[in-house]
C-alpha positions as MATLAB code, in Angstrom:
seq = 'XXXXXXXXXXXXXXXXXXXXXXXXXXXXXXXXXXXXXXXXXXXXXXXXXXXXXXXXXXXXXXXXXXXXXXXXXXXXXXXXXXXXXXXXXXXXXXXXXXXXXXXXXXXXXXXXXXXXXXXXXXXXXXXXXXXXXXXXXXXXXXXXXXXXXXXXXXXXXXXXXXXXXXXXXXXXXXXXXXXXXXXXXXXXXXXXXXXXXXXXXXXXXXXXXXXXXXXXXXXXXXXXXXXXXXXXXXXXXXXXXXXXXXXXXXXXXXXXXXXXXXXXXXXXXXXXXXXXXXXXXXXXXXXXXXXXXXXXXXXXXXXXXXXXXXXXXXXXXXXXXXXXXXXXXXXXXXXXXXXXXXXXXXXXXXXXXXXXXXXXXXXXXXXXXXXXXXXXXXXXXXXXXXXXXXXXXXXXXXXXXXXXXXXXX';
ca = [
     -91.098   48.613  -92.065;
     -90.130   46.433  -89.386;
     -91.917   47.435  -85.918;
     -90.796   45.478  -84.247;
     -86.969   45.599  -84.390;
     -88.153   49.363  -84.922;
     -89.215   49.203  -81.594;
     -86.231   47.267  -79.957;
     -84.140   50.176  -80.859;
     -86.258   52.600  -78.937;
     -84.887   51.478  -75.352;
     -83.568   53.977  -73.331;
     -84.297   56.014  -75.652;
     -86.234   59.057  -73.866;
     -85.680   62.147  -76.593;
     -86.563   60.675  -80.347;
     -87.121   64.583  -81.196;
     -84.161   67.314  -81.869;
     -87.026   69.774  -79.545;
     -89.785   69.811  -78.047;
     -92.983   69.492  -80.931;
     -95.586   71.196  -79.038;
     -98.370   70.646  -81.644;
     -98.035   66.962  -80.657;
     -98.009   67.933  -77.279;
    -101.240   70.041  -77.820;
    -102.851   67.032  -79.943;
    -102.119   64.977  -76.965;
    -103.552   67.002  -74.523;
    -106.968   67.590  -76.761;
    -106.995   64.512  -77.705;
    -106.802   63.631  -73.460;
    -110.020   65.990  -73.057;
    -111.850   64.586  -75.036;
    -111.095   60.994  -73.853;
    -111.503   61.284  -70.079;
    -114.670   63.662  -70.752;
    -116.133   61.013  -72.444;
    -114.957   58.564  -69.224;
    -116.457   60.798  -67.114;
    -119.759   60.971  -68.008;
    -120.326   57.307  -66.765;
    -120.759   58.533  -63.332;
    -122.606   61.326  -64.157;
    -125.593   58.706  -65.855;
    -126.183   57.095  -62.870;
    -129.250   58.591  -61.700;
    -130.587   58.261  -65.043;
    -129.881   54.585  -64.762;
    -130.853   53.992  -61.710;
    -134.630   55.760  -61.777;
    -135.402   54.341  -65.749;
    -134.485   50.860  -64.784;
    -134.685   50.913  -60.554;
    -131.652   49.223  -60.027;
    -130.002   48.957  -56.857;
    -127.236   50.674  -55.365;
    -125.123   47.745  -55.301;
    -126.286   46.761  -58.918;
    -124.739   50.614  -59.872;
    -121.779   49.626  -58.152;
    -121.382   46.674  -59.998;
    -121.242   49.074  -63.065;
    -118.653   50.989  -61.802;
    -116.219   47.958  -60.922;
    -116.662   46.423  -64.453;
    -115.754   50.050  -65.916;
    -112.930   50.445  -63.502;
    -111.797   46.920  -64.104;
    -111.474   47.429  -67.985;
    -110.370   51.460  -67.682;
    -107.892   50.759  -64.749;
    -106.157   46.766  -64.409;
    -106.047   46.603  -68.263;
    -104.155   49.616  -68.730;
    -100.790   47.990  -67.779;
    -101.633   44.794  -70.195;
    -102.006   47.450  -73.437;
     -99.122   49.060  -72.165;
     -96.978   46.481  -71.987;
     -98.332   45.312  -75.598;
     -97.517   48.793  -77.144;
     -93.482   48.860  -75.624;
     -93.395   45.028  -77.520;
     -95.659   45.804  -80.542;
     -95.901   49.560  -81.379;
     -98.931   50.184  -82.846;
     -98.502   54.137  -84.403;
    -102.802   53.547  -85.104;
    -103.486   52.062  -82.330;
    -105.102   55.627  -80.394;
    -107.471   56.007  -83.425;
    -108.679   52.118  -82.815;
    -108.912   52.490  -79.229;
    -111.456   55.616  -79.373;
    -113.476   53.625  -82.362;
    -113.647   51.140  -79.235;
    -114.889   53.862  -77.006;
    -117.235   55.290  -79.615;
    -118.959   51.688  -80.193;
    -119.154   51.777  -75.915;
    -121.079   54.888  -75.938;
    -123.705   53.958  -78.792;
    -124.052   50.909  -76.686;
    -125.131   52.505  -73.516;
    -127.005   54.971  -75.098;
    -129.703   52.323  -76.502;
    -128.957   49.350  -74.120;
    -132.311   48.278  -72.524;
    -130.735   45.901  -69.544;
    -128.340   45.337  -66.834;
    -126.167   42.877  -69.424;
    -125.857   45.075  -72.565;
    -124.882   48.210  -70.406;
    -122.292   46.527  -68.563;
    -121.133   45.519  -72.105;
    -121.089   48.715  -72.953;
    -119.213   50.281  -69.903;
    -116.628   48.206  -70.264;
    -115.725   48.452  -74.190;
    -116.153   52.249  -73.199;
    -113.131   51.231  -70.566;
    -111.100   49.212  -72.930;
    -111.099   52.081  -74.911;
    -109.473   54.159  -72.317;
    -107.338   51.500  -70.682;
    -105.653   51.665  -74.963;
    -105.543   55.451  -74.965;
    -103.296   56.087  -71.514;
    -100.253   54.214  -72.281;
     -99.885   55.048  -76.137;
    -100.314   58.573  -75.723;
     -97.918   58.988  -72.792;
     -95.203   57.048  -74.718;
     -96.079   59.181  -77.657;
     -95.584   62.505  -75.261;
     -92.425   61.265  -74.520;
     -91.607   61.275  -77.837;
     -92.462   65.025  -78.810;
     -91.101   65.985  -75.410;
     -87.822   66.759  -76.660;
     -86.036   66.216  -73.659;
     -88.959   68.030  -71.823;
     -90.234   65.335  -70.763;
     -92.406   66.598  -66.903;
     -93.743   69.946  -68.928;
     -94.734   67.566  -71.923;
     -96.130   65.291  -69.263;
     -97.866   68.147  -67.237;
     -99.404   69.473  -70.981;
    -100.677   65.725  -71.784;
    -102.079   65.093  -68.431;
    -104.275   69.018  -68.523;
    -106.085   68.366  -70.767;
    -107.263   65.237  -69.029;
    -108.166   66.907  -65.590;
    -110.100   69.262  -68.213;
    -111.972   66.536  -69.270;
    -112.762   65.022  -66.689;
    -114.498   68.471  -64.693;
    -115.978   69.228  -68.289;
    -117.671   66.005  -68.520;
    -120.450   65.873  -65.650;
    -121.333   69.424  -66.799;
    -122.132   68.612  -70.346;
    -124.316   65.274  -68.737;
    -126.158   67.658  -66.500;
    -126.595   69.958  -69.793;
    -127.265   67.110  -72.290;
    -128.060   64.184  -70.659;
    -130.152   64.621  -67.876;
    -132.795   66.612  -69.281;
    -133.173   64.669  -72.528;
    -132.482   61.344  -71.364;
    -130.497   58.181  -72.293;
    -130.289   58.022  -76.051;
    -128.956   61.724  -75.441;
    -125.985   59.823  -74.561;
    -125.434   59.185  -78.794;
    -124.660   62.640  -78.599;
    -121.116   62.075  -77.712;
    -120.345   59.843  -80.212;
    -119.451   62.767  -81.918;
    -117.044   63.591  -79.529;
    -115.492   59.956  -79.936;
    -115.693   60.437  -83.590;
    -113.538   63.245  -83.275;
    -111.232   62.303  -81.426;
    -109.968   59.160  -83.112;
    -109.764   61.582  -86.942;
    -107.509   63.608  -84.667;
    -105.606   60.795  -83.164;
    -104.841   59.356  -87.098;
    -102.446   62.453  -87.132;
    -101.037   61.593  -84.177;
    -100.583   58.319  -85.440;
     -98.852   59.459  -88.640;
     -96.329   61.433  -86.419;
     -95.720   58.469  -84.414;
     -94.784   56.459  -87.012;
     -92.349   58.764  -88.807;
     -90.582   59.087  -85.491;
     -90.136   55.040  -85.383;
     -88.854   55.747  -88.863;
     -86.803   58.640  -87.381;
     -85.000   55.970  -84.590;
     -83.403   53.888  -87.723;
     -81.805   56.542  -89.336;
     -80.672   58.137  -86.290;
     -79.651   55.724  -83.900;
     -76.546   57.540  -82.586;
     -78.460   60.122  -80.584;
     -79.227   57.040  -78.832;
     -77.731   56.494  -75.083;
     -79.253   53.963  -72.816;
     -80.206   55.703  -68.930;
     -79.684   54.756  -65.661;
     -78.200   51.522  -66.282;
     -76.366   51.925  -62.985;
     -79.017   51.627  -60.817;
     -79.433   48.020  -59.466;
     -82.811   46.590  -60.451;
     -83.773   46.157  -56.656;
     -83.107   49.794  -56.183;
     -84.866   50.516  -59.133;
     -88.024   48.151  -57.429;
     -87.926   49.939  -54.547;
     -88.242   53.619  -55.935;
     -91.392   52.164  -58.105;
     -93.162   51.089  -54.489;
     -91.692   54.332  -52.897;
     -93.595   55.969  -55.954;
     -97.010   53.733  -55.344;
     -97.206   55.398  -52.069;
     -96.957   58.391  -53.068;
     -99.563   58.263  -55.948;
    -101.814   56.201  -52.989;
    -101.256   59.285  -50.520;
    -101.966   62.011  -53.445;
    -104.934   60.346  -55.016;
    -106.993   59.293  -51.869;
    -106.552   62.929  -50.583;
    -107.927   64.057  -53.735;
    -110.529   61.879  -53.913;
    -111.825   63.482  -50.765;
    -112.136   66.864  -51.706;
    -113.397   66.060  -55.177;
    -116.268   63.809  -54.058;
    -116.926   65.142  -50.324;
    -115.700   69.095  -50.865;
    -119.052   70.497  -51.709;
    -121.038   68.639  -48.782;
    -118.409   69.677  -46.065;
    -119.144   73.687  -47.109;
    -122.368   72.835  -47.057;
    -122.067   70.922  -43.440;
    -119.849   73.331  -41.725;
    -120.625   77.004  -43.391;
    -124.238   76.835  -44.419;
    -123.197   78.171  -48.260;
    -125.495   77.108  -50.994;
    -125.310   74.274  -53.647;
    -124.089   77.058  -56.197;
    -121.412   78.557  -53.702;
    -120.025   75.133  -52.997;
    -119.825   74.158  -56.421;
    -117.972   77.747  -57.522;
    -115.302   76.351  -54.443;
    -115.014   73.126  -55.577;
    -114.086   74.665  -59.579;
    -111.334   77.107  -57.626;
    -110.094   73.702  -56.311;
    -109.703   72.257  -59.707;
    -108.180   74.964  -61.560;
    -105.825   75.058  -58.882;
    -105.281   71.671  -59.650;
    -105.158   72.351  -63.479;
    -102.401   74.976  -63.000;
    -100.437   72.972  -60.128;
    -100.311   70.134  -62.994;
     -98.564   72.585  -65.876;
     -96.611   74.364  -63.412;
     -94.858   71.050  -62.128;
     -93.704   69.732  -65.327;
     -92.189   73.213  -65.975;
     -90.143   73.200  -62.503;
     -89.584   68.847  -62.389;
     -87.443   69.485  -65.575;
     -85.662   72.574  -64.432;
     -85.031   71.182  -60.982;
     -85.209   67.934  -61.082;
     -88.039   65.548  -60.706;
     -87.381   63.715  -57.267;
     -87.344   67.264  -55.959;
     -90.141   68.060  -57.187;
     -92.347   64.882  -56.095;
     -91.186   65.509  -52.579;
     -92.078   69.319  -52.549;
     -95.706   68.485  -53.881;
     -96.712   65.818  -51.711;
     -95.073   67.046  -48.538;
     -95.194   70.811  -49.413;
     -99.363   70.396  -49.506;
     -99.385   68.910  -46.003;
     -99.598   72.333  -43.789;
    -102.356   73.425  -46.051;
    -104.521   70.513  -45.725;
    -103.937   69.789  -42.340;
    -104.829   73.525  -41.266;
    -108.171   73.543  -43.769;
    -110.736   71.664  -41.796;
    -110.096   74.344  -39.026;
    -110.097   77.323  -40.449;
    -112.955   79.674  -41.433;
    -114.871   79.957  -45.003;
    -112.348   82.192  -46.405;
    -109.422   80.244  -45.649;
    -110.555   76.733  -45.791;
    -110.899   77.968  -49.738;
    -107.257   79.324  -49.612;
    -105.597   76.577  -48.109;
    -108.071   74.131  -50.249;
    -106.329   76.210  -53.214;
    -102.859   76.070  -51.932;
    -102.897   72.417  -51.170;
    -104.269   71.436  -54.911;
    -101.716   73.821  -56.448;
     -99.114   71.826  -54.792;
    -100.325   68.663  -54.980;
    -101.137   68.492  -58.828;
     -97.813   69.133  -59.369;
     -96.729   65.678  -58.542;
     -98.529   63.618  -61.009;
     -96.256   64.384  -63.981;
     -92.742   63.759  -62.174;
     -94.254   60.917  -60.836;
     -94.934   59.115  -64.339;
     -91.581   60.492  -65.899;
     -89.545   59.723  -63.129;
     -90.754   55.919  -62.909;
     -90.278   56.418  -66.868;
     -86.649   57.134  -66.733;
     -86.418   54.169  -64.347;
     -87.491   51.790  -66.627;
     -86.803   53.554  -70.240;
     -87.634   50.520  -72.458;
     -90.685   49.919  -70.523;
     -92.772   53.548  -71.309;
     -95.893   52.148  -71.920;
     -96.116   49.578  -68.983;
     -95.066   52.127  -66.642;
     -97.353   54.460  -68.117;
    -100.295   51.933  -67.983;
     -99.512   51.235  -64.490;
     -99.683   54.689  -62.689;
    -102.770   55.754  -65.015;
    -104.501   52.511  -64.339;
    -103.536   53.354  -60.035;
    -104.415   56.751  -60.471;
    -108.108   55.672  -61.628;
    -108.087   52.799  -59.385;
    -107.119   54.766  -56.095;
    -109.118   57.780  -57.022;
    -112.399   55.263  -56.982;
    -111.265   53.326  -53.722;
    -110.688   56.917  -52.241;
    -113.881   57.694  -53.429;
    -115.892   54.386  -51.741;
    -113.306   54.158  -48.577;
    -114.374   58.161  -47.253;
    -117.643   57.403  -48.203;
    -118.139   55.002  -45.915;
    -115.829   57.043  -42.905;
    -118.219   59.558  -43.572;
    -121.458   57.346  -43.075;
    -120.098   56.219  -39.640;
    -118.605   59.427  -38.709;
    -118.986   62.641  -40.131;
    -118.232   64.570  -43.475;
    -115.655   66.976  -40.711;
    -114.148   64.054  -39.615;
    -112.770   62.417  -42.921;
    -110.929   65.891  -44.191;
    -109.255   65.899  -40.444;
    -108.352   62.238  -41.418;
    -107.404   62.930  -45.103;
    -105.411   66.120  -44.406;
    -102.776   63.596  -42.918;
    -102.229   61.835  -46.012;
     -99.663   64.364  -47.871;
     -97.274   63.578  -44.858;
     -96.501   60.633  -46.724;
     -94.456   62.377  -49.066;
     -91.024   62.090  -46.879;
     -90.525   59.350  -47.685;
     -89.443   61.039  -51.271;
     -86.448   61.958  -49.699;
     -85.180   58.395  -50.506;
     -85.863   58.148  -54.010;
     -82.459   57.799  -55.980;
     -81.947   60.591  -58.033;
     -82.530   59.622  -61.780;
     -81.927   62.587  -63.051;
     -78.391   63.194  -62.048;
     -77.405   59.376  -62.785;
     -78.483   60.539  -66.429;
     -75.471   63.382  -66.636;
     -73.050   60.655  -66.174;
     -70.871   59.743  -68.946;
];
């Protein structure tokens, strides 16, 4: 078989599938947990790192740029490698990349080997993102935000599992206990091999049925088509800083302003993310019904009353508008990706590569940037800052709408 003229044929091609194959979808989404609760256990280590070896604070954050560096700015590189080159094994061999990462770091015994190892750990990742988004695009069936929404669960999943299984695992038995998620990786890439066997059938699947094939907004100049992409880069900067805030910062503003205990702010904090995990499902479900542009401006702008009203309130609803606002929120991510996706149709995996790669990238500058305002301010004074950021999503209203061009004959 011929990938690559396999491939060619795949251009604006956004439903291989006669229906939506939801045990694809489900693969993809486990196979997402896994992945980004392996990522996020990096973070989690540092303590561990930083007392065994007394390194200092800048030497840590010199660990996190290399990781962030491979995990992030390389994602759009594999990406654009997997629209040209379609690799249907290619998941299995990035997670055998993460897996060698993690036995790495769990024996390394200096500053060189574990930044080696952090960022073959992030190479890993930066091969996972855009493969398995084109692949959920595949099984999507036309469904392509809900398919989208189900991929991108699991990975929120992951990511709040991970720092709980370090604090379980890792910090009380040390570095090496870091081995113990190997297994994890292990696991991951035997599932991904039947991913990778579906993938290829449905290149197969192209050949054989290349009338269902229809090439999508064609009609949409390539300038306007570069200025909904920045429009969209915005929009994930506006989202992902304002989430970085109440991810990293959430717990110590209860704590600053209410007096509640480590335990309490930590229970608020998980109501935030599962929130966030249900905002994420229940946008894909309403982008495809009502259209995706629709729902990227709701989400953004529709949060902004809730965040801006949060850092005055009282306890009881600072945690209903903190719910309100990551309900709406998370529901942007998904139409985000497939809307830039139907942009571009014959560049999935670029496209893909490049809002992952910005999501991790943004989240981490977030992260740093209110850090810092907090340091010369207060912890109060960067959610009355952040709660601004959602406002941004107006400028939605002059996205082109994609999804209506496609109902054109």
């Amino acid at each position: 078989m011929n990938i690559k003229a396999i491939s060619s044929k795949l251009k604006g091609n956004p439903t291989m599938v006669e229906g939506t194959v939801y045990s694809m979808l489900v693969i993809c989404s486990i196979s997402h947990f896994l992945n980004d609760m392996i990522q996020s256990i990096i973070p989690a280590i540092y303590p561990i790192m930083k007392d065994k070896f007394n390194y200092s604070f800048a030497q840590i954050g010199i660990i996190t740029l290399v990781f962030q560096m491979t995990s992030s700015i390389l994602q759009p590189f594999t990406g654009f490698y997997a629209d040209k080159h379609p690799r249907p094994y290619g998941l299995s061999v990035g997670m055998c990349f993460t897996l060698i990462g993690l036995l790495l770091l769990a024996f390394a015994e200096n500053y060189f080997i574990i930044l080696l190892a952090v960022s073959v750990v992030g190479f890993g990742s930066s091969i996972f993102h855009p493969t398995a988004s084109l692949v959920t695009q595949l099984a999507s069936g036309g469904k392509k935000s809900l398919a989208q929404s189900i991929f991108q669960v699991g990975g929120n999943g992951g990511s709040a599992v991970g720092p709980l299984l370090a604090a379980i695992i890792i910090l009380p038995f040390g570095q090496h206990a870091i081995s113990w998620f190997a297994l994890a990786a292990l696991l991951a890439a035997i599932i991904m091999i039947r991913l990778g066997t579906w993938y290829k059938t449905k290149l197969s699947y192209v050949v054989t049925h290349q009338s269902a094939q229809r090439l999508i907004n064609h009609d949409i100049s390539r300038r306007t088509k570069y200025g909904a992409l920045l429009i969209l880069i915005l929009l994930i900067f506006s989202k992902y800083f304002y989430t970085a805030c109440i991810t990293s910062y959430f717990t110590f503003f209860l704590i600053d302003k209410f007096g509640v205990s480590v335990q309490t702010s930590q229970l608020c904090l998980f109501v935030f993310l599962l929130a966030f995990a249900i905002g994420t499902v229940a946008g894909g479900m309403l982008g495809d019904k009502f259209g995706r542009k629709y729902v990227i401006w709701f989400s953004i702008l529709g949060a902004a009353p809730f965040a801006i009203a949060m850092p005055f309130a009282n306890l009881t609803w600072t945690i209903i508008c903190t719910f309100l606002s990551g309900l709406i929120i998370a529901s942007a991510f998904s139409s985000i990706v497939v809307y830039a996706t139907d942009l571009m149709p014959d560049k999935v995996g670029l496209i893909a590569g490049i809002f992952f790669g910005l999501m991790f990238g943004l989240g981490g500058l977030g992260s740093a940037f209110f850090g810092w305002l907090a340091d010369k301010t207060s912890i109060e004074y960067i959610f009355q800052v952040s709660a601004f950021l959602p406002l941004l999503g107006i400028i939605a209203g002059l996205l082109p709408n994609t999804q209506k061009v496609n109902r054109r004959k």
